[in-house]
N, C-alpha and C positions, 0 to 999 in steps of 0.2 A: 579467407573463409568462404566454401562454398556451404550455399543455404538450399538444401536436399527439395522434392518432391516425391511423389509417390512416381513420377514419369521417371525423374532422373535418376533415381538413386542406382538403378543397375549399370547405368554408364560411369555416373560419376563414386561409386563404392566399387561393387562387386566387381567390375571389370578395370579397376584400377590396380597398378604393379606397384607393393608398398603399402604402407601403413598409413590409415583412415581411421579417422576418432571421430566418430558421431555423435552428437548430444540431440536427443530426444527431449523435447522441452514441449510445455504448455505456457503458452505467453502471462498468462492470467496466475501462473503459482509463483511466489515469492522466492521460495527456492530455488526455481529454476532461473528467474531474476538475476538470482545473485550467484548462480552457474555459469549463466552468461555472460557474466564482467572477467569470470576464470578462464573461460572458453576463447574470448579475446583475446588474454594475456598468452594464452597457451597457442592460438595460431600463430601471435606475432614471434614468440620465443620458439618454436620447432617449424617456422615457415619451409625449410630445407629440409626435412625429415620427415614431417608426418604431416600428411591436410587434416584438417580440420573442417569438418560440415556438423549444418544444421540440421534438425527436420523439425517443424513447426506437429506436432501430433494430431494437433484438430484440424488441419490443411491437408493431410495426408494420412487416412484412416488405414490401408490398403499393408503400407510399411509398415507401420503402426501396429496390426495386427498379427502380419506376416512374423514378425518378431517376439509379440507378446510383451508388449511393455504394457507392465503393470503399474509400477511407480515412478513419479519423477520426481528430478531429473535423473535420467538412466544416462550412461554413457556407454558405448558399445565399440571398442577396438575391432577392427579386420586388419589382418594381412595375406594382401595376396586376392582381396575377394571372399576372402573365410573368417567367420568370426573364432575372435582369437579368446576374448574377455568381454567381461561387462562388470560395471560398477552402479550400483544404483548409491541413489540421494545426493546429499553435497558433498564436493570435494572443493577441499583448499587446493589454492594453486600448487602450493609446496608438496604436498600429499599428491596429487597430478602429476605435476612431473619427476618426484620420484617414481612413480608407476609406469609412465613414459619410457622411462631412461631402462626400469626393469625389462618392460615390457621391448622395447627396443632392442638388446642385446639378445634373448632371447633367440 
């Protein structure tokens, strides 16, 4: 699991080859909490296939913005450097990686 910045994220997303699942989270919402026990499962289970990063929202206003995230927890797929999707609120792991797997053959 890489844990994004407003510095890194153009290294470590948009100029990455392949598929990047981002979770936009605020440490302090409960939901996003409980995104992030799914977002674990989900780097360990697609470690070979898709990274997996963070971005902390209140650490990184600039991304944040750039994007327009409105509610959390948002999740925002790229492939390739280009956003592909987005999912806001919570997601089950099960609901995840069906969408993964959609999203992946694609």
């Amino acid at each position: 699991m890489v844990h994004l910045s407003d510095l890194s994220f153009a290294d470590e997303v948009l100029a990455f080859e392949g598929f990047v699942l981002v979770d936009f989270y605020l440490a302090s919402n409960a939901d996003c909490q409980r995104e992030g026990v799914v977002i674990e499962e989900i780097a360990q289970k697609y470690y070979q296939r898709v990274k997996v990063a963070k971005l902390d929202m209140e650490k990184n206003p600039a991304i944040t913005a750039r994007y327009r995230i409105s509610s959390v927890p948002t999740l925002i797929f790229f492939k390739n450097g280009e956003e592909m999707d987005r999912v806001m609120d919570f997601v089950s792991e099960e609901e995840l990686s069906r969408y993964l797997e959609k999203k992946i053959k694609e």
